[in-house]
N, C-alpha and C positions, 0 to 999 in steps of 0.2 A: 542331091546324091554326093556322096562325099568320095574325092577322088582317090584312087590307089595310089601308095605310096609303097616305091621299090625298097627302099629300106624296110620297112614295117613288112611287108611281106616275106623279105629276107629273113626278119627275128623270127615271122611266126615257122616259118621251115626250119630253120636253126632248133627253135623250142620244141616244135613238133618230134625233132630227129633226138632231140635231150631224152623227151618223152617216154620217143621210142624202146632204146635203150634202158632207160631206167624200168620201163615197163617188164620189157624181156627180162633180163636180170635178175629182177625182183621176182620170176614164176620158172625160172629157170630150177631151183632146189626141190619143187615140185616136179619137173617133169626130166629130169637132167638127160633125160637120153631123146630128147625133140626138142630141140636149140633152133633145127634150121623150121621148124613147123610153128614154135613160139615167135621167132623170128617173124613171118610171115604174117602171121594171127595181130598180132602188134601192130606191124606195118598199117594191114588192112584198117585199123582199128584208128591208130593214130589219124593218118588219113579223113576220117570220118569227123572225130572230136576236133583237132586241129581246125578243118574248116569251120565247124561251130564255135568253137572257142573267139576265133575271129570274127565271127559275127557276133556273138556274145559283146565283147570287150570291146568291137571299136563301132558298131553300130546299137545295139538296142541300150546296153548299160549307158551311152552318151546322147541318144533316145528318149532313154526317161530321165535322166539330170539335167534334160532340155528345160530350162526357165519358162513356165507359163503362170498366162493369169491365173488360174486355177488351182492351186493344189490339190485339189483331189483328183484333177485329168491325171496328174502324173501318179499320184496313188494308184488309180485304176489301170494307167496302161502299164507301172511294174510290174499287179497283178497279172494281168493276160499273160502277158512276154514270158514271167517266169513261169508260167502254166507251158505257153508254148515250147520254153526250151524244157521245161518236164518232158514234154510229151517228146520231142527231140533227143533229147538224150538219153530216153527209158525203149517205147515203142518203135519210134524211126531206129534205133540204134539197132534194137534186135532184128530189123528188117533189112539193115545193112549186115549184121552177122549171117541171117539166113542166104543175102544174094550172092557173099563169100563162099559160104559153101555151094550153092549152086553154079558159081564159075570153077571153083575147083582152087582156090587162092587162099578160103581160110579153111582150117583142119580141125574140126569141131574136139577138143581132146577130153571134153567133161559132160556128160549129160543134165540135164535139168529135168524132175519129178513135172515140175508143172509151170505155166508160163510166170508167174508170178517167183518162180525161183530164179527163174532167167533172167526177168525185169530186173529184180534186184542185184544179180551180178553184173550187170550191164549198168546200170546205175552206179555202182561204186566203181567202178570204173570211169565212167562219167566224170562223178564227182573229183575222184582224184585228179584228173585233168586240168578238171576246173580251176582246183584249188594251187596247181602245179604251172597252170599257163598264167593264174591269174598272180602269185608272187612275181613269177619271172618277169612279167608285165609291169607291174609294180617297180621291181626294182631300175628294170629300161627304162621307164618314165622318168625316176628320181636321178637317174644317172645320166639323162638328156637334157633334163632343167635345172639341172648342177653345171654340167659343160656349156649350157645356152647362158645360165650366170654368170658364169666366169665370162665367157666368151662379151658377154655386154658392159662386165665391169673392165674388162680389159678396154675394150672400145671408149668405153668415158673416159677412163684414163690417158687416152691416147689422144683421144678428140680436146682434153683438159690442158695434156703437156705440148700438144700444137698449139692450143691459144694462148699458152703462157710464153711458150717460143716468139708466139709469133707479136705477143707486146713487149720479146725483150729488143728486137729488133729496132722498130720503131723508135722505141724509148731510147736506144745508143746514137741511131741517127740523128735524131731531134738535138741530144746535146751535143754533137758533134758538129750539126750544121752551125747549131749558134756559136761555138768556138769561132768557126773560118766567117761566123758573121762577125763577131769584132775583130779578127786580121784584116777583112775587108773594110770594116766601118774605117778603121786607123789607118786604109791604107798601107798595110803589111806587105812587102816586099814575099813573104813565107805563104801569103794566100793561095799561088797558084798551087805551089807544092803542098798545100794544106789539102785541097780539092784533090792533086792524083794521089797523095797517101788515103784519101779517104774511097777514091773509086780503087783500088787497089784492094782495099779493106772489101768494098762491098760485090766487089767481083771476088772475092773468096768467099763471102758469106751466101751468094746467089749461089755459084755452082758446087763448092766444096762442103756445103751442113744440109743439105738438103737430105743426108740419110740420117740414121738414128746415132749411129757413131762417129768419131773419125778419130784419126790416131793422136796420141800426147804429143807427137812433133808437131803438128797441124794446128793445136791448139795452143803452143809456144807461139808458135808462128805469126798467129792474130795479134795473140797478148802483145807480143814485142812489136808489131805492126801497130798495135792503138797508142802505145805508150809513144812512140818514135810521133806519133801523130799529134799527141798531146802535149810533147817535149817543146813543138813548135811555138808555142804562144806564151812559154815563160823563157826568163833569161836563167846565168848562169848560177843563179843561186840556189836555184832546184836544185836538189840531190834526189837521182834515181837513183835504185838498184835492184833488177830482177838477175837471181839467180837461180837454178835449179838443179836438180840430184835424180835423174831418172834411171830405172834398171834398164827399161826397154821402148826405144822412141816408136815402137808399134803399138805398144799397148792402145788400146781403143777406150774412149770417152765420149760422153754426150756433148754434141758441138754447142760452142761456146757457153759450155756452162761454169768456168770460170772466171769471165770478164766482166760482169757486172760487180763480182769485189775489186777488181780494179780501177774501172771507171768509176766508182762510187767515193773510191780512195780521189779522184780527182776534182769531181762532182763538188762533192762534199765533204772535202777536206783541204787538199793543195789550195783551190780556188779561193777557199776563204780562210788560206794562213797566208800574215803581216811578214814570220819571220821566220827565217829558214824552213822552206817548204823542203818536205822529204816523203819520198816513195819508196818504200820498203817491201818487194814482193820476193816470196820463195816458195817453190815447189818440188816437193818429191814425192816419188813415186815410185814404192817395192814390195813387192810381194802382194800387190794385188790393194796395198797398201797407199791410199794417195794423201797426202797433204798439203793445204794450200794457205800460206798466212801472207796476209798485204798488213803492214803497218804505214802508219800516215799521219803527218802532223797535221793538226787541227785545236780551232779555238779552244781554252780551258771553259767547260761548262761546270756549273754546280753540280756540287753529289747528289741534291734531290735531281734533277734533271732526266737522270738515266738515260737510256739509250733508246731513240726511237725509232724501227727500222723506216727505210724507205717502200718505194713502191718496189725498186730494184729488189732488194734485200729481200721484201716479202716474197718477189717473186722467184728468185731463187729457193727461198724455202719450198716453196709450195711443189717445186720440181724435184726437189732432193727426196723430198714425201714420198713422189709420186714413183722414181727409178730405182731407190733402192731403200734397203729394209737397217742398213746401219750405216748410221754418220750422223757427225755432229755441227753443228753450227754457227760456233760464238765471236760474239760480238762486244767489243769493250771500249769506252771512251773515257780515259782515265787520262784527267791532265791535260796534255796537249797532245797524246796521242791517241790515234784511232785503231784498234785492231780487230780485223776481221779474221778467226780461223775456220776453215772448212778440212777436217778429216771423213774421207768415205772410204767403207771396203767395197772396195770394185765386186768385189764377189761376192756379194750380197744385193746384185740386182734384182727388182722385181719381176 
């Protein structure tokens, strides 16, 4: 037995009441002076079709589309059912118009010659119902498994951008651990303060990214945290320079989704330049408008070589995809420098 559903019961009232209405309405130019007796006549009537329309549509129509070994069982039980609801919506109906008038609720306002004239207007009647619950139906259904789409493609999405989140994590830790592992192996004096700049780091990323946004100062705030963290295990030949241009330090952004072109600038670039390592980061951020370019010296590669992104890089892609609907991505290894730009309109989230 197939359980009631308080919504679906709600539309068939809802549809029933549409019905109603349109019914009245539409016999109203015929009768213009008994509005409150059409009125009534309708009610009684919808009442009637409404419950059968629901049986109709959510039991016997899903009855006989029932999958069996057979096809011809479900051939033969169409036939029946829609014999049954003939007989329902022609004979039973005009036995519900007659118990109307005999409580005094419907108001008989047209005669019929003979029963077979009555059938027939009772029948188009019927029928219109049918035709009337059975669209509206239709379009409930397409407009339930449009929003349950959505609603599941949103959910992949979401369940996709948590698991990318959650290897970019990982992935920062790992190189970061192995940093303070050679200050440790060398015996670095900067080990221990290697270790609380990094629990500092990861006591922001435990309680402060754990929602969908956080603000562009909070996101400065890592960056220059990881770099300060980075700074420690080169001398003074490195050249940093993070600078930025922002309209409004509330603006909201997706947590840390900046720092993988930073660390990447380190990763794979600083690490394996001989001579004058340079960090080149800038960001601005107006009108809704963000930009973010890291430059970084790195070994000259050949021109066939091109640019291969990493796992980082890919993974940042794959989340720029998933949040918003414009932004651009590039990436350039020209000579000894490495450029990463990221332009997104904030307001073009998905």
């Amino acid at each position: 037995m197939k359980s009631l559903d308080v919504k679906l019961l709600r539309f068939y009232l809802w549809t029933g009441l549409a019905f109603l209405f349109l019914s009245a309405f539409s016999s109203l130019h015929i009768y213009p002076n008994r509005f409150l007796a059409l009125a009534f006549n309708n009610l009684w009537g919808v009442i009637y079709v409404t419950v059968l329309n629901f049986i109709l549509f959510e039991y016997s129509v899903p009855f006989v589309l029932r999958k069996r070994k057979f096809v011809i069982n479900n051939i033969l039980l169409g036939i029946f059912l829609l014999w049954v609801h003939m007989i329902l919506y022609s004979y039973c109906y005009y036995v519900w118009r007659l118990l109307g008038i005999q409580l005094g609720i419907y108001t008989p306002l047209k005669s019929f010659s003979s029963l077979g004239q009555a059938l027939e207007n009772q029948m188009a009647y019927s029928v219109g119902s049918v035709f009337f619950f059975g669209i509206v139906r239709h379009v409930y259904n397409y407009t339930k498994l449009k929003q349950a789409t959505q609603q599941l493609r949103i959910q992949k999405q979401e369940a996709e951008l948590n698991y990318l989140r959650s290897q970019t994590n990982p992935h920062f830790l790992f190189n970061t651990l192995n940093n303070i592992y050679s200050l440790a192996r060398d015996k670095s004096d900067l080990a221990p303060e290697s270790i609380l700049r990094l629990s500092k780091i990861l006591r922001f990323m435990l309680y402060e990214t754990g929602g969908d946004y956080i603000s562009i100062e909070q996101e400065i705030k890592i960056i220059d945290d990881y770099i300060s963290l980075e700074t420690l295990r080169y001398d003074e030949t490195l050249r940093i320079n993070f600078n930025y241009d922002i309209e409004d330090m509330k603006q909201a952004v997706p947590p840390l989704l900046l720092i993988p072109l930073v660390e990447n600038a380190f990763k794979h670039g600083v690490s394996e330049t001989r001579d004058q390592p340079f960090v080149d980061v800038h960001l601005s951020l107006r009108q809704r408008q963000l930009s973010f370019v890291v430059k970084n010296s790195a070994e000259a590669v050949s021109a066939e070589g091109g640019v291969k992104e990493n796992i980082g890089l890919a993974n940042l892609r794959r989340q720029l995809e998933l949040l918003y609907k414009e932004f651009t991505l590039f990436v350039q290894h020209e000579k000894a420098v490495f450029t990463a730009e990221l332009k997104i309109n904030l307001s073009s989230h998905v």
